[in-house]
C-alpha positions in Angstrom: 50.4 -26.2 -72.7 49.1 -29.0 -70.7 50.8 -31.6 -69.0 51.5 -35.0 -70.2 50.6 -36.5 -67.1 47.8 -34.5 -64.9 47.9 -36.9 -62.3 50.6 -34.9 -60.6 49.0 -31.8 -60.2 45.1 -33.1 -59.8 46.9 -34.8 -56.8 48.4 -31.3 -55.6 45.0 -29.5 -56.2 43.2 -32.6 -54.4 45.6 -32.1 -51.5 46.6 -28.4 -51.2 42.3 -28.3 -51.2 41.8 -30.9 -48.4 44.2 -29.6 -46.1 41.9 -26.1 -46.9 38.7 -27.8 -46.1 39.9 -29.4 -43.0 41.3 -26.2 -42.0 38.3 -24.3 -42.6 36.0 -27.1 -40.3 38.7 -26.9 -37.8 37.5 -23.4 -37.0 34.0 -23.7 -38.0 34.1 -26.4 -35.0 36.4 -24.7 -32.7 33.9 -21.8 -32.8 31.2 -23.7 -32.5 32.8 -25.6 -29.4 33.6 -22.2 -28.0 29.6 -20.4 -28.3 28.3 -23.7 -27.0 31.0 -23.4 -24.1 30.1 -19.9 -23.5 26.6 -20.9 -23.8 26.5 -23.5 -21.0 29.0 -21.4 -18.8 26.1 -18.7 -19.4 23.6 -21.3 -18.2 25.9 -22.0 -15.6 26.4 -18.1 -13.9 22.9 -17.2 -14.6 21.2 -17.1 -11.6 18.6 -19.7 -10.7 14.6 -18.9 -10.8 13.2 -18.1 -7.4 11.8 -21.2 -5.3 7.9 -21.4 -5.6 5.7 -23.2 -7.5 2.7 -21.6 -9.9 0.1 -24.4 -9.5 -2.3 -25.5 -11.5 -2.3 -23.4 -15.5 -4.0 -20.5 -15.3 -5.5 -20.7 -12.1 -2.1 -20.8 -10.2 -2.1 -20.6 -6.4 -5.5 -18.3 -6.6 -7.6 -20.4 -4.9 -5.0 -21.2 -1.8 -4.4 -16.9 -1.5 -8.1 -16.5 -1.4 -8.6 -19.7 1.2 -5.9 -18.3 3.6 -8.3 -15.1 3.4 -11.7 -17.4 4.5 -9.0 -18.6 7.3 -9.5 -16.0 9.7 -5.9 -15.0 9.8 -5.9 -13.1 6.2 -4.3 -13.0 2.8 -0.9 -12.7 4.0 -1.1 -16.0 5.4 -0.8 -17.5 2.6 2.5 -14.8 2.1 3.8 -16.0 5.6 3.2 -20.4 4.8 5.3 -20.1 1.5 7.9 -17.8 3.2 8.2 -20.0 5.6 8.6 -22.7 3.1 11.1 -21.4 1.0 12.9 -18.6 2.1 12.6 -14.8 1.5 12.2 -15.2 -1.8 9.6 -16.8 -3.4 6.9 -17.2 -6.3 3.9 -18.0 -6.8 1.1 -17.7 -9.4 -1.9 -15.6 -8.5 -4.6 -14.1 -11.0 -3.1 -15.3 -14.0 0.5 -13.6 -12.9 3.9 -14.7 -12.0 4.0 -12.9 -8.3 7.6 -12.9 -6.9 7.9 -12.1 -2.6 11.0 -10.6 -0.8 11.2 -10.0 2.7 14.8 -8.4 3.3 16.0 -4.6 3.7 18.2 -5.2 0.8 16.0 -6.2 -1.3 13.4 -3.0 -0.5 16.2 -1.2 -1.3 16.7 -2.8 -4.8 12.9 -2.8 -5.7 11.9 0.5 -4.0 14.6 2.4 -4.1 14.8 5.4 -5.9 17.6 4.5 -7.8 15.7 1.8 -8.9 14.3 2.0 -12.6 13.7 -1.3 -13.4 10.5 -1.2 -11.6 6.9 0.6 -11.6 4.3 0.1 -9.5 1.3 -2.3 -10.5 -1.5 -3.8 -8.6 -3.9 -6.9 -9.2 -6.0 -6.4 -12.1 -8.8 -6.5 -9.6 -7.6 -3.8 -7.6 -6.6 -1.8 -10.7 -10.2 -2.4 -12.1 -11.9 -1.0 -9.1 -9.4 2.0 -8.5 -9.6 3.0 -12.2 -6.5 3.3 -14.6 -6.0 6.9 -14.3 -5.5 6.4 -10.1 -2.1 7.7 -8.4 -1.8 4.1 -7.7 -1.7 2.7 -11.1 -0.4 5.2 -13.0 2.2 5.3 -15.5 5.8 6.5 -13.8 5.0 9.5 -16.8 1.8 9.8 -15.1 2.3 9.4 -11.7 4.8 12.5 -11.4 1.8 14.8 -12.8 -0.9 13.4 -11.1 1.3 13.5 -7.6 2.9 16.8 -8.2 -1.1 18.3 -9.1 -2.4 15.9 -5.9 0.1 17.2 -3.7 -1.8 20.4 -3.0 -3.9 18.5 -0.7 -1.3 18.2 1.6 0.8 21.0 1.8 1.1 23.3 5.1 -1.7 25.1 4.7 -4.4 22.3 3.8 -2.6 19.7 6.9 -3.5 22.4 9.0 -7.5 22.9 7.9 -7.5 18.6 7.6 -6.3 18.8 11.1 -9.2 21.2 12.3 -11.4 18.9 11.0 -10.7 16.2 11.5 -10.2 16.9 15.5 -13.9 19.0 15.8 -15.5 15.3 14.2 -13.4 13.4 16.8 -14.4 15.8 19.8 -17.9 15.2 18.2 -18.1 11.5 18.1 -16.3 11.0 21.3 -18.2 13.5 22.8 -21.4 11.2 22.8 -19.7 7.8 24.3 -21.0 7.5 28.2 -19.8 5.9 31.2 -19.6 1.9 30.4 -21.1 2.1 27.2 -19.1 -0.4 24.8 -17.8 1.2 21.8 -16.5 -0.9 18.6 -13.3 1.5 17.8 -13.0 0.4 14.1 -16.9 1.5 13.5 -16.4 5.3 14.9 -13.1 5.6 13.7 -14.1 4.7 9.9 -17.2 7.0 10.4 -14.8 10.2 11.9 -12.2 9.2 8.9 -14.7 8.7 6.2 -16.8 12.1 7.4 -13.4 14.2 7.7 -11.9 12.8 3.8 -15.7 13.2 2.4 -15.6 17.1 3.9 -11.9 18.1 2.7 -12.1 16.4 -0.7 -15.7 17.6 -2.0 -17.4 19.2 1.5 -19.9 16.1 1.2 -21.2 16.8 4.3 -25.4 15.4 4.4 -25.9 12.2 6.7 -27.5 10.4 4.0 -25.9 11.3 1.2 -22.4 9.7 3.5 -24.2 7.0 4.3 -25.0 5.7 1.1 -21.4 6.2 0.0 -19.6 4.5 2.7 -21.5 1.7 1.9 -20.5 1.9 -1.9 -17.2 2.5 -0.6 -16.6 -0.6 1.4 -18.2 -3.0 -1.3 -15.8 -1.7 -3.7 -12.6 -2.2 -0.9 -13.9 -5.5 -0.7 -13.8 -6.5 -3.9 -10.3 -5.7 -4.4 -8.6 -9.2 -3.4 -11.5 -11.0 -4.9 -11.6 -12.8 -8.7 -12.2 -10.4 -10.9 -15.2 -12.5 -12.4 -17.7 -10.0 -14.1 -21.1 -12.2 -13.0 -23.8 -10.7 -11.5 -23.4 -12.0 -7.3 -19.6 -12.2 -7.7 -17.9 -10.3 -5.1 -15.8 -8.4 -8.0 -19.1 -7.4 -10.3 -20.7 -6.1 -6.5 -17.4 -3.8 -6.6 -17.5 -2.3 -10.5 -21.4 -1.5 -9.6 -20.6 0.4 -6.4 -18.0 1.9 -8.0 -19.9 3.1 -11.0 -22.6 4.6 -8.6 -19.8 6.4 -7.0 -18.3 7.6 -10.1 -22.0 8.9 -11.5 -22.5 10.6 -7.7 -18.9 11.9 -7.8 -19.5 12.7 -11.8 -22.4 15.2 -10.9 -20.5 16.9 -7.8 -17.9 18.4 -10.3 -20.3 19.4 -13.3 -22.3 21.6 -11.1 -18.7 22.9 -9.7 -18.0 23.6 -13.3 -21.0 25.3 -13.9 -20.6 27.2 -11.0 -23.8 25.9 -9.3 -21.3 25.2 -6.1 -18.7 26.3 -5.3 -16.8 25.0 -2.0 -13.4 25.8 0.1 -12.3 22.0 -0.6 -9.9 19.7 -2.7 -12.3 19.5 -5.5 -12.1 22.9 -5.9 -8.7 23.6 -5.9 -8.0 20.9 -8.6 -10.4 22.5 -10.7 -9.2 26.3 -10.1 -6.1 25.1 -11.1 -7.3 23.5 -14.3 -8.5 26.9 -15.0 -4.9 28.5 -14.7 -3.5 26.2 -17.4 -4.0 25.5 -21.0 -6.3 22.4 -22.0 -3.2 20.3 -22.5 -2.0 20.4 -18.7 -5.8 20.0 -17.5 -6.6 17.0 -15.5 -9.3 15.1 -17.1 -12.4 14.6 -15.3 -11.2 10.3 -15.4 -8.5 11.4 -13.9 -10.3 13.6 -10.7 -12.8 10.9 -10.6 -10.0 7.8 -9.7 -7.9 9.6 -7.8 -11.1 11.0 -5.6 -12.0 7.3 -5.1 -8.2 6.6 -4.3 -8.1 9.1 -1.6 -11.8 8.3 -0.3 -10.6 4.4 0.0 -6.6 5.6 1.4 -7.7 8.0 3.5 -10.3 6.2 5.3 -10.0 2.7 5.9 -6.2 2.7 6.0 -6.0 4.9 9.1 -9.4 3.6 10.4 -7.5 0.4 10.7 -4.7 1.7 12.4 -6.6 3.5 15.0 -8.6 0.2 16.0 -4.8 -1.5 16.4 -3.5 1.2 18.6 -6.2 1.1 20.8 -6.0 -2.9 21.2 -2.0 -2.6 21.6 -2.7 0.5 24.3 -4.9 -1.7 26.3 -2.5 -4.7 26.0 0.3 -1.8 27.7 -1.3 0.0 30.0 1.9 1.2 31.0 1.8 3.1 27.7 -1.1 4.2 27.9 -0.6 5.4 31.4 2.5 7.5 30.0 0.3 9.0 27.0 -1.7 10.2 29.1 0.5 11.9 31.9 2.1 14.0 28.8 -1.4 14.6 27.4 -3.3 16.1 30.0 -1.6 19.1 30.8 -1.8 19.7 27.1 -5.3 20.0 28.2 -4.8 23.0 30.9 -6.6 26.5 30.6 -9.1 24.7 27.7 -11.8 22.5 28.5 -11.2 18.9 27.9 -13.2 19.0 24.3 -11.9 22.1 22.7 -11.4 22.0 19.2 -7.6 23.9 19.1 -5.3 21.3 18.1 -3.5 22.2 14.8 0.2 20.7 13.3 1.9 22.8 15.6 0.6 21.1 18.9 0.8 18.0 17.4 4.6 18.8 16.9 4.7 18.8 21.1 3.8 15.0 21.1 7.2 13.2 20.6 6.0 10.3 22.6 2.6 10.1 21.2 4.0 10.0 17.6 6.7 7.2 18.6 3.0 5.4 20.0 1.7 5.7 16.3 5.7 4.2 14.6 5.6 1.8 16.7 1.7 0.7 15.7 2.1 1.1 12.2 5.2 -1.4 12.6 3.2 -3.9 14.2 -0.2 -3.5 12.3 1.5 -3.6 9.1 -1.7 -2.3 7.5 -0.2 -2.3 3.9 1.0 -5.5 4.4 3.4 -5.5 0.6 4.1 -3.1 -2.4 4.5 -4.7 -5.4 6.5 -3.7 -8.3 6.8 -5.1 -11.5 9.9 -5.8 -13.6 10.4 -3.6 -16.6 13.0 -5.8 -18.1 14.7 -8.9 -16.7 16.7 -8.3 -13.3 18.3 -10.1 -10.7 17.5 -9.5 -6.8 18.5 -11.5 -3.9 20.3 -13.3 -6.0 17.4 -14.5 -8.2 16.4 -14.3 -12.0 13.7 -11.9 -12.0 12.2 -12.1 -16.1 10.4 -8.7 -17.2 6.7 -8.5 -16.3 7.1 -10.2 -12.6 5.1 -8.8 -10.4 7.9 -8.1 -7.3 6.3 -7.6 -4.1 8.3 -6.1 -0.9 6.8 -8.3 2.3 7.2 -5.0 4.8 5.2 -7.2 7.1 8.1 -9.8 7.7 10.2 -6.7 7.6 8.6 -5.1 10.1 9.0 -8.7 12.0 12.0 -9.6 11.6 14.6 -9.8 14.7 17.3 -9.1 12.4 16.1 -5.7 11.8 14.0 -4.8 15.2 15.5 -6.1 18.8 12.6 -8.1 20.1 9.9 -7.9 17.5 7.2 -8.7 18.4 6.9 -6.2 21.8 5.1 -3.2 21.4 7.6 -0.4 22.6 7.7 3.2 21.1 10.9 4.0 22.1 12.5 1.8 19.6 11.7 4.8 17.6 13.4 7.4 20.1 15.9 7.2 17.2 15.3 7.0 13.1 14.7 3.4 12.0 17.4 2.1 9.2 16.8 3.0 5.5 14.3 0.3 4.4 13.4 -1.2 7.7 10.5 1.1 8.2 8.0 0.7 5.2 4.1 1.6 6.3 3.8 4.3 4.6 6.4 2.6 1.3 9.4 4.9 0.3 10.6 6.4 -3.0 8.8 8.7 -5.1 6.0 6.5 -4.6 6.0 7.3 -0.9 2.0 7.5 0.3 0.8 11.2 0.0 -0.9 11.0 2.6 1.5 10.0 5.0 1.6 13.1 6.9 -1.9 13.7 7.2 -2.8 10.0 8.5 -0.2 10.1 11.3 -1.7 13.5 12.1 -5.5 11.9 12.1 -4.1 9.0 14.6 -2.5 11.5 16.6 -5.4 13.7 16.9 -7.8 10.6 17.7 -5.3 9.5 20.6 -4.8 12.7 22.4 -8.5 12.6 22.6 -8.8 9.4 23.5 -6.4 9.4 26.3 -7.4 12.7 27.4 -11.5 11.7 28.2 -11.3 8.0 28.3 -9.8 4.9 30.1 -10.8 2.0 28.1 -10.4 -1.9 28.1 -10.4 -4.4 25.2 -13.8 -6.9 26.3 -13.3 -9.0 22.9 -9.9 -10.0 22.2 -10.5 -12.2 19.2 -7.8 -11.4 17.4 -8.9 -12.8 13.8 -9.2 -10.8 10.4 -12.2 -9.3 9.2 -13.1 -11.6 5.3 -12.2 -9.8 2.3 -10.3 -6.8 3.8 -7.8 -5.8 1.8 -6.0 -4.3 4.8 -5.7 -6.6 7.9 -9.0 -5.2 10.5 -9.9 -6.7 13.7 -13.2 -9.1 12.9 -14.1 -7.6 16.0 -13.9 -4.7 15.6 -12.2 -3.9 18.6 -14.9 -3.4 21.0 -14.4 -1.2 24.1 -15.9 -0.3 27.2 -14.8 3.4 28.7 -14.9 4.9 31.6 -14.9 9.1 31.5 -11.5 10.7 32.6 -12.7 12.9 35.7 -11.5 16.5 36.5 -9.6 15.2 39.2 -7.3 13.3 37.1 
């Protein structure tokens, strides 16, 4: 039945359907108010970018890292200027990526740490170009734990102990043919010992030529690594892939005779491959993956604790009171053998607690691996700092290692600070965390042996003491070289 007058109840409907509708926007814009509230409180408590600027597109700050390099005083100038600028935490734009620095404990702790899982290791693509993507260094985390647990055999008890052998009888060797007031440049015989000694224990390369012609390959390659990776014949970076490649096709034809079993050699090489034999094809290492890690170890092993050696000496001859004490604990070491013996092995070493103090306290100051970078697996915050997935993070150990919040009077070169363990994270030259160098035992065990040798049949002093960086070195050398001239330790001493 309708309604003689519908005005009534249109009105009602009309009403009852407005008050509905202005209900229903109400909430629509009370919940909108409320996400845009939560919104800009987000904005708010996330935490701000690093300081830093990336430069010009593309390019970035490239060309300022590389000019800090042509400097004299090395890449990590450019690291120290913008540290400097804003704070120990920065970024920057270098090779196309977003490069993030920090320079506290706490934050090595966060990036390095092995609780950390937010972060894998990556290098420069010109780096990671040169070492090969299969390297220990630029490996996969997967990857890494097989290729570390299978390279670990190298330095187990029993292979420390031959690499010590060695690695002393080439010392005793070289040393053995300096002569009263001849001028020796340390970092040249101590790159030829190192790179003679890693050549023999990974793959007995042992000819004069044949080491020769590699070393050379070898440096072109380590100093292409900081360099633009610009694939034109006369760049720096296309000098690199070519030595490398001729290393690789040298290195290539060392392990199919070894499979062939044309040769067959008491060495690294050999091992890896005798193991490869023990396990199905699935667990095998692939010969990409001996090849990169053999040029990893060659370039590690090698220039790394050449380096260090040369900064020792120069630090020693800066303290001759030091020195003066390493020797008056080494010398009796020396009693009943003659002066040149080869008979040093870990366990002697063991007996030099000052001498090993000596080689702390150098790697401290020398900082050879100046950073470790890391880079973000998923957005992060450190030092209070957005960090946004794919950042490169890089720990500055060499501030670290500087800083008079950490060490009590920096920049003095005393090996007792070490009478006692350093705190977690303040101590980084050899990194930390399951990505720790492998090598770590075997290089302070190379710069032990070298300065028991040293101090035992020289006195020496420092006749250049230019103290700018060698161009292009990935790790901080003395241009110099560190040249010495030595006088002979006599009997009666």
């Amino acid at each position: 039945m309708i309604p003689a007058d519908p005005a009534p109840l249109l009105l009602l409907t009309l009403t009852v359907s407005s008050v509905l509708a202005a209900f229903f926007l109400l909430g629509l814009l009370k919940m909108l108010l409320r996400s845009v509230g939560r919104e800009r409180l987000g904005r708010v408590r996330r935490p701000p970018a690093p300081p830093g600027i990336h430069g010009i597109p593309l390019v970035g700050e490239t060309l300022s890292f590389l000019s800090a390099d042509r400097s004299g005083k090395g890449f990590y100038e450019f690291v120290r200027a913008r540290r400097l600028r804003y704070g120990n935490c920065f970024k920057t734009s270098i090779f196309g990526k977003t490069q993030v620095f920090v320079s506290t404990t706490s934050a090595a702790k966060a990036v390095l740490g092995g609780d950390s899982v937010g972060f894998s290791k990556m290098y420069m693509r010109s780096i990671s170009e040169l070492l090969g993507k299969q390297s220990l260094l630029c490996a996969s985390p997967e990857n890494h734990r097989r290729l570390r647990r299978r390279m670990s055999t190298l330095f187990n008890t029993q292979s420390l102990e031959a690499s010590v052998r060695t690695f002393d009888g080439l010392t005793v060797e070289a040393l053995g043919k300096w002569k009263q007031g001849q001028t020796m440049v340390v970092l040249e015989e101590a790159l030829k010992i190192t790179f003679a000694a890693i050549c023999k224990l990974l793959a007995s390369i042992e000819r004069e030529d044949e080491l020769a012609e590699m070393q050379r390959d070898i440096s072109e390659v380590t100093e292409a690594m900081l360099s633009i990776p610009l694939k034109l014949p006369g760049c720096r970076f296309f000098k690199g892939l070519k030595a490398r490649r001729r290393v690789m096709t040298s290195l290539r034809k060392t392990i199919r005779q070894r499979r062939e079993g044309s040769e067959h050699h008491d060495d690294f090489l050999q091992s890896l491959l005798a193991m490869d034999d023990q396990r199905s094809s699935d667990d095998q290492l692939t010969d990409s993956q001996i090849l990169d890690n053999m040029l990893t170890l060659i370039i590690a092993g090698q220039i790394t604790t050449a380096s260090a050696i040369a900064w020792m000496v120069k630090y020693l001859d800066e303290n001759p009171n030091v020195q003066e004490r390493v020797r008056e604990l080494h010398l009796p070491l020396l009693v009943g053998n003659a002066p040149g013996e080869n008979n040093l092995d870990p366990e002697a070493l063991g007996q030099m607690a000052y001498a090993s103090m000596v080689v702390k306290e150098t790697l401290r100051m020398a900082s050879i691996v100046s950073w470790f970078p890391r880079v973000a697996l998923e957005d992060c915050e450190v030092e209070g700092f957005q960090i946004a997935k794919g950042w490169i993070v890089n720990v500055d150990a060499r501030h670290i290692h500087s800083d008079s919040a950490v060490y009590d009077n920096p920049g003095k070169f005393f090996p007792l600070r070490f009478h006692k363990d350093p705190k977690p994270y303040s101590f980084l030259a050899f990194g930390t965390g399951e990505r720790t160098c492998l090598g770590m035992n075997l290089a302070k065990a190379m710069m032990l042996v070298f300065l028991h040798r040293l101090v035992t049949m020289f006195r020496w002093k420092v006749i250049d003491t230019d103290t700018s960086l060698e161009k292009g070195a990935l790790f901080p050398r003395l241009r110099s070289g560190c040249p010495i001239k030595v006088t002979p330790i006599s009997s009666s001493d």
